[in-house]
C-alpha positions as CSV (number, residue, x, y, z in Angstrom):
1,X,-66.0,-44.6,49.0
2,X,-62.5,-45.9,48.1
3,X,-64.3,-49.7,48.2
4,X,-66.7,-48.3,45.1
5,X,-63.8,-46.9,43.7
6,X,-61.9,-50.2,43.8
7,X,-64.8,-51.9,42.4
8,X,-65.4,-49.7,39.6
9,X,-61.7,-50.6,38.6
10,X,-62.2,-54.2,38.9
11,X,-65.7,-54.1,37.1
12,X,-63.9,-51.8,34.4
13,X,-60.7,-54.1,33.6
14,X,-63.3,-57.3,33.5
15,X,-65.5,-55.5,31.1
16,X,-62.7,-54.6,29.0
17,X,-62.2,-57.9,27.9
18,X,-65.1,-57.5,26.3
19,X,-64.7,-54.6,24.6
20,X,-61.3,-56.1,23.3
21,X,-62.8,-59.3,22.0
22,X,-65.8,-57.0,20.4
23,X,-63.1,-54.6,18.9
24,X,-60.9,-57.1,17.0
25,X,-63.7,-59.2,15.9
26,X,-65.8,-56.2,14.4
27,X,-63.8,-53.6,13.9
28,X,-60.0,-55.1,13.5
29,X,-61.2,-57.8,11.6
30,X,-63.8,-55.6,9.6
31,X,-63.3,-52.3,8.6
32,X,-60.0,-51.1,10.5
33,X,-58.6,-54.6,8.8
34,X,-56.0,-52.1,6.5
35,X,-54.4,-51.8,10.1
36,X,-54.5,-55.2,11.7
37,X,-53.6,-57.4,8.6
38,X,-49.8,-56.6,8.9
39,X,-50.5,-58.5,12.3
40,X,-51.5,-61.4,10.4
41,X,-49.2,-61.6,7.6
42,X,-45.8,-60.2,9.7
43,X,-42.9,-58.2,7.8
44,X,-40.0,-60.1,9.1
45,X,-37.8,-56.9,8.3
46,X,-40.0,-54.6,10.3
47,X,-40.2,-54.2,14.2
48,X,-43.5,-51.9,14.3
49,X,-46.5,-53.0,12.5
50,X,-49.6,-50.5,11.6
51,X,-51.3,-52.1,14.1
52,X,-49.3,-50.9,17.0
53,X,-51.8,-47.7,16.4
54,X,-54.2,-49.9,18.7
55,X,-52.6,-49.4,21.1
56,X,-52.6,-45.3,20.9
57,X,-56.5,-46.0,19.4
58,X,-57.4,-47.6,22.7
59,X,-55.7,-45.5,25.2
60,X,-57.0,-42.9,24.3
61,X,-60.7,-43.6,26.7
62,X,-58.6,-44.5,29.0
63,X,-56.6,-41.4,28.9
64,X,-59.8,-39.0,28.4
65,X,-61.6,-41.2,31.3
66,X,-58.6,-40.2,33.7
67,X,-58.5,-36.7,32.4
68,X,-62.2,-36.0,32.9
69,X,-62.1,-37.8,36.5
70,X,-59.4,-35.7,37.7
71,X,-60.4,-32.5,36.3
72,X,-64.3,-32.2,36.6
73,X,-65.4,-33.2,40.2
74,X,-69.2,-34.0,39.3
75,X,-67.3,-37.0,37.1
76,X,-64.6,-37.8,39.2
77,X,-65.1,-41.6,39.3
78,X,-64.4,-41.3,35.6
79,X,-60.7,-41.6,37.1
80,X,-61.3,-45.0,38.3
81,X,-62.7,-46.2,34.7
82,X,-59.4,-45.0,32.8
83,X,-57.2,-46.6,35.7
84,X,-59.4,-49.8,35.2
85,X,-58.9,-49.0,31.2
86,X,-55.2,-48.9,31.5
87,X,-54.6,-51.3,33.7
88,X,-56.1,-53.6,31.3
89,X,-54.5,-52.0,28.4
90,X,-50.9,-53.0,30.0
91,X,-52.1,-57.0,30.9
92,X,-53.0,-56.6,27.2
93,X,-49.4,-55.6,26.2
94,X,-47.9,-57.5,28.5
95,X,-49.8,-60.9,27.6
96,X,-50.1,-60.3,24.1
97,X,-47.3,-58.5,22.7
98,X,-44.3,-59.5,25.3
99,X,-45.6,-63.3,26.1
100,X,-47.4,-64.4,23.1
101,X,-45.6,-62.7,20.3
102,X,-42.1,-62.6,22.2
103,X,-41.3,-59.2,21.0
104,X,-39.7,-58.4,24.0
105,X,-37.5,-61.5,25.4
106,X,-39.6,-61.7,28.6
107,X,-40.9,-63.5,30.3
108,X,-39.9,-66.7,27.6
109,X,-40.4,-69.3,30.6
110,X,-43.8,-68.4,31.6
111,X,-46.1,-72.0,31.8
112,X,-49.0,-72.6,33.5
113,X,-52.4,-73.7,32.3
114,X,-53.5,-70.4,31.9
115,X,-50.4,-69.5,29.8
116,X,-50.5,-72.0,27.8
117,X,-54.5,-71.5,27.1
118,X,-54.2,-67.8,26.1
119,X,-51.1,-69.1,23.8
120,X,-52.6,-71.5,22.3
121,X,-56.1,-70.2,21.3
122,X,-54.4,-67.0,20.3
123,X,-52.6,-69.6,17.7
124,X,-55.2,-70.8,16.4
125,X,-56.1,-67.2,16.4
126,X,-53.4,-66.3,14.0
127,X,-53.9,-69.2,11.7
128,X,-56.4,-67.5,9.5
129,X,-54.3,-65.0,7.3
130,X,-57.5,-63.1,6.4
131,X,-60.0,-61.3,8.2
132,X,-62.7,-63.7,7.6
133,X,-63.2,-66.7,9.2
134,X,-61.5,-65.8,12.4
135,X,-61.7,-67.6,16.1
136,X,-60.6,-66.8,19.4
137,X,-60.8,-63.0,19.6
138,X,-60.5,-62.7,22.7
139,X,-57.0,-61.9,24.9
140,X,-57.3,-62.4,28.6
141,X,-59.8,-64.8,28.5
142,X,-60.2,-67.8,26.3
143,X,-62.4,-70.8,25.2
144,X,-62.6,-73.6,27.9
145,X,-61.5,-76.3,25.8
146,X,-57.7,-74.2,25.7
147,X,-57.8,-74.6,29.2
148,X,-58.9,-78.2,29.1
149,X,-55.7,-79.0,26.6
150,X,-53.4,-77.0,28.4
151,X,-54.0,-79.3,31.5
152,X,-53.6,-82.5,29.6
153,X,-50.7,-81.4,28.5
154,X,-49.2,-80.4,32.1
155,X,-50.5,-83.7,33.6
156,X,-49.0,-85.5,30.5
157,X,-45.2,-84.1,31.3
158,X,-45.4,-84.2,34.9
């Protein structure tokens, strides 16, 4: 039982990748845009931005999923969803708003190909001001060619 359980986390926090990516394409850069534009075009003077609601937005499933697992036995692997849920949702956090966007100084020195993948496309994410005409949507997992430049690069300046 606790091997399915496991599983159903792993399968959960893979598959929320892409949710994420099908989130800020369709709905962060559609119709919730009045939220995630301040994310795009940053207030300098301003630590929060309305699109920290995201994050309260998107744990809230994961936060239900637990609730529902734990409370109603017939459901109970519903637990193991939310876990898988929020564990994503803090690798999420932790890649995109304390590596990426440095808004916490950690983790400053972080370089691998990997890091330098997720950085990069989520650069080029960021280089469209608007909500049209986006790229790179996703968080955790990127393009292949990011991962092909990143390892250029680490060759290059070894």
């Amino acid at each position: 039982m606790w091997l399915l359980n496991i599983f159903i986390v792993f399968a959960t926090f893979l598959g929320m990748e892409g949710v994420a990516w099908s989130a800020h394409k369709f709905l962060m850069h559609g119709w919730l845009w009045n939220l995630h534009e301040d994310h795009h075009k940053k207030n300098p003077t301003s630590f929060f931005e309305k699109n920290d609601y995201f994050f309260v937005i998107f744990a809230a499933p994961g936060i239900a999923s637990m609730a529902v697992g734990t409370f109603y036995e017939p459901l109970h692997q519903l637990l193991f969803v939310g876990i898988g849920i929020t564990i994503y949702g803090f690798a999420y956090f932790m890649v995109h708003d304390i590596f990426i966007h440095q808004r916490f100084k950690w983790l400053r020195n972080a370089d691998s190909v990997y890091f330098r993948a997720i950085r990069r496309a989520h650069k080029m994410h960021h280089k469209h001001l608007d909500k049209e005409d986006g790229e790179c949507f996703g968080m955790l997992w990127v393009p292949m060619r990011y991962f092909r430049e990143a390892s250029k690069q680490l060759k290059a300046n070894a």
